[in-house]
C-alpha positions as CSV (number, residue, x, y, z in Angstrom):
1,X,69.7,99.4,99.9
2,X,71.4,96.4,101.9
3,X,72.5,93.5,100.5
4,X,71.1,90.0,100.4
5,X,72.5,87.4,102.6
6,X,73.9,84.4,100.8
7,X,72.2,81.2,102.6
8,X,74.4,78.8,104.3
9,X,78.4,78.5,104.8
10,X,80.2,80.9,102.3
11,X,84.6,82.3,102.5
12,X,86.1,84.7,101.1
13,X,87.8,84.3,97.3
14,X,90.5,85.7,98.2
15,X,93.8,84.8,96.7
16,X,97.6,85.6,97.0
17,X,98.8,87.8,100.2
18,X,95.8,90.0,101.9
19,X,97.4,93.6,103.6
20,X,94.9,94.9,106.2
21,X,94.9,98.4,107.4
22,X,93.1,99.4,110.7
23,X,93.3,103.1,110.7
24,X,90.8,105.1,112.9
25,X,90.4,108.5,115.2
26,X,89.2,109.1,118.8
27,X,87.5,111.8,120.1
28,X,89.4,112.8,123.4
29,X,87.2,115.7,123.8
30,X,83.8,116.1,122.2
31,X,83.1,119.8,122.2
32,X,86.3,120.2,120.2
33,X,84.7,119.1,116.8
34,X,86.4,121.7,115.1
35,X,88.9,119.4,115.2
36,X,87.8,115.4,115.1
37,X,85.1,117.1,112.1
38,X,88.1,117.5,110.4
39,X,89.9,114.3,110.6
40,X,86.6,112.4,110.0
41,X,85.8,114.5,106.7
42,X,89.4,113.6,105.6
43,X,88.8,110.0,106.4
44,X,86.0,110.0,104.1
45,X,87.3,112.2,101.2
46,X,90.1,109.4,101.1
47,X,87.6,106.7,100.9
48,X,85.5,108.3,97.5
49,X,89.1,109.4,96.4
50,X,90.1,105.7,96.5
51,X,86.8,104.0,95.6
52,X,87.2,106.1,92.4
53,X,90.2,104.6,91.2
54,X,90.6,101.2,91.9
55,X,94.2,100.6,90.4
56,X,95.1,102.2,93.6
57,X,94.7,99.0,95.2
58,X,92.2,99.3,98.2
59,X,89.8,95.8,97.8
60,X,87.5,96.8,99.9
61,X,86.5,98.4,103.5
62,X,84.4,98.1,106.4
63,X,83.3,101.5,108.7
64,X,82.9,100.3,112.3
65,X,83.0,101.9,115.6
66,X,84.8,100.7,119.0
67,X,82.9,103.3,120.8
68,X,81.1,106.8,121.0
69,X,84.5,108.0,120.9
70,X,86.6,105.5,118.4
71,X,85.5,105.3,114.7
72,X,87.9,103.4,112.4
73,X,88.1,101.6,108.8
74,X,89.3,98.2,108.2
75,X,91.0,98.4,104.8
76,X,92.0,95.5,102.4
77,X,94.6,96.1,99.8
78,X,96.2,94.4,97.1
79,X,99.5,94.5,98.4
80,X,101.7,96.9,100.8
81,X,103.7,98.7,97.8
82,X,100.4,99.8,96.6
83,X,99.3,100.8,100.2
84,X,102.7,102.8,100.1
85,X,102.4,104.2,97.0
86,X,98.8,105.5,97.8
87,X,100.0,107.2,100.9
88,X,103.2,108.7,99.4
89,X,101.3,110.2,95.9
90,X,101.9,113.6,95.3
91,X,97.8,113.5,94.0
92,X,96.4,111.8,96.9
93,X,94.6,113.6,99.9
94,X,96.4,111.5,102.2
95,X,99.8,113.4,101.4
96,X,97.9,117.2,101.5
97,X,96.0,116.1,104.8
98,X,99.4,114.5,106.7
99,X,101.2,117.7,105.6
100,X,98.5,119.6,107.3
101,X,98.7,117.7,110.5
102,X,102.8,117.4,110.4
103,X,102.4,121.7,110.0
104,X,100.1,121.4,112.9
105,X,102.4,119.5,115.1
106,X,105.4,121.3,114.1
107,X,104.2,124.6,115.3
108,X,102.1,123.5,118.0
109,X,99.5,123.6,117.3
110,X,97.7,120.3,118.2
111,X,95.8,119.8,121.2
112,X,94.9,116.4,122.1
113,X,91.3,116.8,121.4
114,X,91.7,113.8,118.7
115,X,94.1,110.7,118.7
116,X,95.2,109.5,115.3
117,X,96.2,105.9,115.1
118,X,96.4,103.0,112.2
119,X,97.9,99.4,112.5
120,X,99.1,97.4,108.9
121,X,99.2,93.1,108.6
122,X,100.4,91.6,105.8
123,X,98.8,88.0,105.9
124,X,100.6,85.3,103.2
125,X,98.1,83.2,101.5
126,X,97.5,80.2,104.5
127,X,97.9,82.3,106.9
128,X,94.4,83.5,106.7
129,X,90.9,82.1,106.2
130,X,87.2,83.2,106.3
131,X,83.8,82.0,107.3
132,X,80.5,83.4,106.8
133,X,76.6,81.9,107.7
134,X,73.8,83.6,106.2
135,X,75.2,87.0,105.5
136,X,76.1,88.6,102.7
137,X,79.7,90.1,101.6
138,X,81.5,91.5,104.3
139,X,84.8,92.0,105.7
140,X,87.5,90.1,103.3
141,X,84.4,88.5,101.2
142,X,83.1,92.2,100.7
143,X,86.0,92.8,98.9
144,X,87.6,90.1,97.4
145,X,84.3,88.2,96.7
146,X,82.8,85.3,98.1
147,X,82.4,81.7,97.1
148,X,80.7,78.3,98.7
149,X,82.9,77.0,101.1
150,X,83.3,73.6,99.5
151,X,85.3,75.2,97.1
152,X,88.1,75.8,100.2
153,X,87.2,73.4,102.8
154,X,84.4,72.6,105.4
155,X,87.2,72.8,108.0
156,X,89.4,75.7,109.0
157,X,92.4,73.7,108.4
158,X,91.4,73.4,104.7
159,X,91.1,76.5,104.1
160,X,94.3,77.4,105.8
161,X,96.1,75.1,103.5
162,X,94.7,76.6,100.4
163,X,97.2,77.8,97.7
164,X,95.8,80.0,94.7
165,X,97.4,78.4,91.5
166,X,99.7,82.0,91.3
167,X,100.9,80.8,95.3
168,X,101.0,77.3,94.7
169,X,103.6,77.8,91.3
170,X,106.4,79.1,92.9
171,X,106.1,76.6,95.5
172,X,106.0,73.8,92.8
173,X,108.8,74.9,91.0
174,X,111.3,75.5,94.6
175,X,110.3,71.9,95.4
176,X,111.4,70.9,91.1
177,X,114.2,72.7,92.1
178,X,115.0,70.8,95.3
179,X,114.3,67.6,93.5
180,X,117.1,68.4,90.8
181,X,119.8,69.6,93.4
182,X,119.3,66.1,95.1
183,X,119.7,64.1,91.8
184,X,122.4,66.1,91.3
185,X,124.2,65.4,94.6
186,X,123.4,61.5,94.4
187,X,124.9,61.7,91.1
188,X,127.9,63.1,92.0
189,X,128.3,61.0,95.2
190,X,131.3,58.0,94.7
């Protein structure tokens, strides 16, 4: 079942840092699906793995496809460390299936019939913003949530400049603490 779109201009709720993995496969050669089947299996098994516990961090995630050979997954987590500590966990597939492909490559095994590849952002909060028409949750919206865009701007700018109240605290408090040091200074001035 699909979802509904929301009508009219919607953002995404996110708040705080976003960390977005890109992490894919392509199929150099096509009749060699006894080893892309594989990889793409994996890919999958790590998805249900992580949709079943959430405390590992993953928000959210979007399947797409660059081309009949390129499949990837844009991923949205809570934060890097948890990112980290996903792909490092003794439990996880991810460990068993890179020690099956660092075993591969080590005794050469591997035969360039499938590329492996996977780019990481971190974007600070307003550094990022959203905009959907008509659709329902996808991309950051899909897995943060979604919101009317009044609540962050009409204009890209406004939404750029938005600061959760857990950002916008520690801001607050460097500028209290500015303020002091400067009262401080004119105070000691002759």
């Amino acid at each position: 079942m699909s979802a509904k779109p929301i009508p009219g201009h919607t953002t995404a709720a996110a708040t705080g840092d976003t960390v977005v993995l890109l992490i894919g496969m392509r199929i150099n050669r096509f009749w060699a699906v006894h080893h892309w089947g594989p990889v793409m299996l994996a890919m999958f098994r790590m998805l249900q793995e992580l949709a079943e516990d959430p405390s590992r961090g993953l928000r959210g995630r979007v399947l797409l496809t660059a081309s009949p050979r390129t499949y990837y997954v844009v991923q949205y987590w809570e934060s890097k460390e948890k990112l980290y500590r996903y792909a490092a966990a003794p439990d996880a597939f991810h460990r068993k299936a890179w020690g099956i492909v660092n075993r591969k490559l080590k005794a050469g095994k591997t035969r360039q019939h499938v590329g492996l590849w996977h780019e990481t952002y971190v974007a600070p909060e307003g550094s990022y913003e959203a905009i959907y028409f008509d659709m329902p949750p996808f991309g950051l919206a899909g897995a943060t949530g979604s919101l009317p865009i009044e609540r962050r701007g009409r204009r890209a700018a406004d939404r750029f400049a938005y600061r959760s109240k857990a950002a916008a605290a520690p801001a607050e408090e460097a500028g209290a603490e500015a303020g002091a040091a400067e009262v401080t200074e004119a105070a000691e001035t002759p």
